[in-house]
C-alpha positions in Angstrom: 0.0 0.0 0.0 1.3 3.1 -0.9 1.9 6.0 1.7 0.2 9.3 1.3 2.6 12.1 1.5 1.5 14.3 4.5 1.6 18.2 3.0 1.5 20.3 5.5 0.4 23.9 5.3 2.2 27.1 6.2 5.5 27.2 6.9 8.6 25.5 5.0 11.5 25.5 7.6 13.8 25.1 4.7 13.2 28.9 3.3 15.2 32.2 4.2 14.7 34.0 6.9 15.7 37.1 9.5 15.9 37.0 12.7 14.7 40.3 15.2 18.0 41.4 14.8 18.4 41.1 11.3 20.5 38.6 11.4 20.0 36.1 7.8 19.8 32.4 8.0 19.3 30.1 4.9 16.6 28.1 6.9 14.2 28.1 9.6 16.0 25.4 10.8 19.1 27.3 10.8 18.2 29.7 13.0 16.1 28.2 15.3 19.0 25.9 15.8 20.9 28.9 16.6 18.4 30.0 19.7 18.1 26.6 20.5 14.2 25.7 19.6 12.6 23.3 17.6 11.7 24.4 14.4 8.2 23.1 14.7 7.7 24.8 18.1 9.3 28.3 16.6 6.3 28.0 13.8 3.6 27.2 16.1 4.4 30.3 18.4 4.3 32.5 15.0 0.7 31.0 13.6 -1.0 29.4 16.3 0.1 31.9 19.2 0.8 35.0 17.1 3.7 35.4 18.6 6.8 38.1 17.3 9.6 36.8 15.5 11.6 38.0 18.7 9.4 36.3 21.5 8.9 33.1 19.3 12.9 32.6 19.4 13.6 33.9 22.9 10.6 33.0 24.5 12.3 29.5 27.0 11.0 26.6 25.6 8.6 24.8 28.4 9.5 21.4 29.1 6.4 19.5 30.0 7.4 15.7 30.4 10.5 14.2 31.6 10.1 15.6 35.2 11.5 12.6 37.8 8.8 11.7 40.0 8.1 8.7 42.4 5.5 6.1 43.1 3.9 5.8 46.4 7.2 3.0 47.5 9.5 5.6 47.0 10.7 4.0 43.0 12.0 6.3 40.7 10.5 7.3 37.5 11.9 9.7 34.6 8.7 10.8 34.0 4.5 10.4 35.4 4.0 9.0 32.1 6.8 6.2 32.5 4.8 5.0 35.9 2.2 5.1 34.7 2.7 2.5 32.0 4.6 0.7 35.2 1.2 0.5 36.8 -0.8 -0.1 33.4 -2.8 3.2 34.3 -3.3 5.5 31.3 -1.5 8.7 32.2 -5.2 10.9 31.5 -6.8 9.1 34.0 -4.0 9.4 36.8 -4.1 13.3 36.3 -7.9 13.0 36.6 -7.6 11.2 39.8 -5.2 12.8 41.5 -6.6 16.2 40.5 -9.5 14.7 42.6 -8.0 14.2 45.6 -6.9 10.4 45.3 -4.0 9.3 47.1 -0.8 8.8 45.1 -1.9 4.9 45.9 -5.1 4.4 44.7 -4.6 6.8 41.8 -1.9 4.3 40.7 -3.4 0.9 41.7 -7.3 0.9 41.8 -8.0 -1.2 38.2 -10.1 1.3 35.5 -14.0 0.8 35.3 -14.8 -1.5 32.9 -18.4 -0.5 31.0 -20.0 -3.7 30.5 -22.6 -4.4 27.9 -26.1 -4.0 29.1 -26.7 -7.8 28.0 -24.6 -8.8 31.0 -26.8 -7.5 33.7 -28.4 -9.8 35.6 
């Protein structure tokens, strides 16, 4: 089966470009490589947040995963998502239950509900 090629719209980070401070780059890539950013994250500041040129590449990037955490018997994780796959617990409902006051615990432990079909009620 043949693979559609995914176009996607707006930007090329293979054209010319300036920087705030008029500085040229051949790419996108070239000069967010230069502020240290992700090209991808340096064009979704510019159309999604309307960001300036300047705040889109100064702007620190936030770094939402990766942050060590640890299980309710003390073991070390690199991340909420890695214990959460430890625990077989998708990581959505873990934030959902702890943002409801469960204990670290239960929030980890304490199987999913299950919706059965109506045809097995007794």
């Amino acid at each position: 089966m043949k693979r559609k090629s995914r176009k996607r719209k707006g930007f090329s980070h293979d054209k010319a470009c300036v920087d705030h401070l008029g500085n040229k780059y051949s790419t996108i890539k070239d000069m967010c490589k230069t502020y240290g950013i992700n090209p991808e994250t340096y064009s979704r500041r510019i159309k999604v947040y309307h960001m300036s040129v300047m705040e889109a590449l100064t702007r620190p990037v936030k770094h939402n995963g990766g942050k060590r955490c640890y299980d309710h018997r003390g073991r070390s994780y690199k991340s909420r998502t890695q214990m959460c796959e430890h625990y077989g617990i998708d990581r959505k409902l873990f934030e959902y239950r702890i943002n409801h006051n469960w204990s670290l615990e239960d929030a980890l432990t304490i199987p999913p509900r299950t919706n059965k079909p109506a045809g097995d009620l007794p």
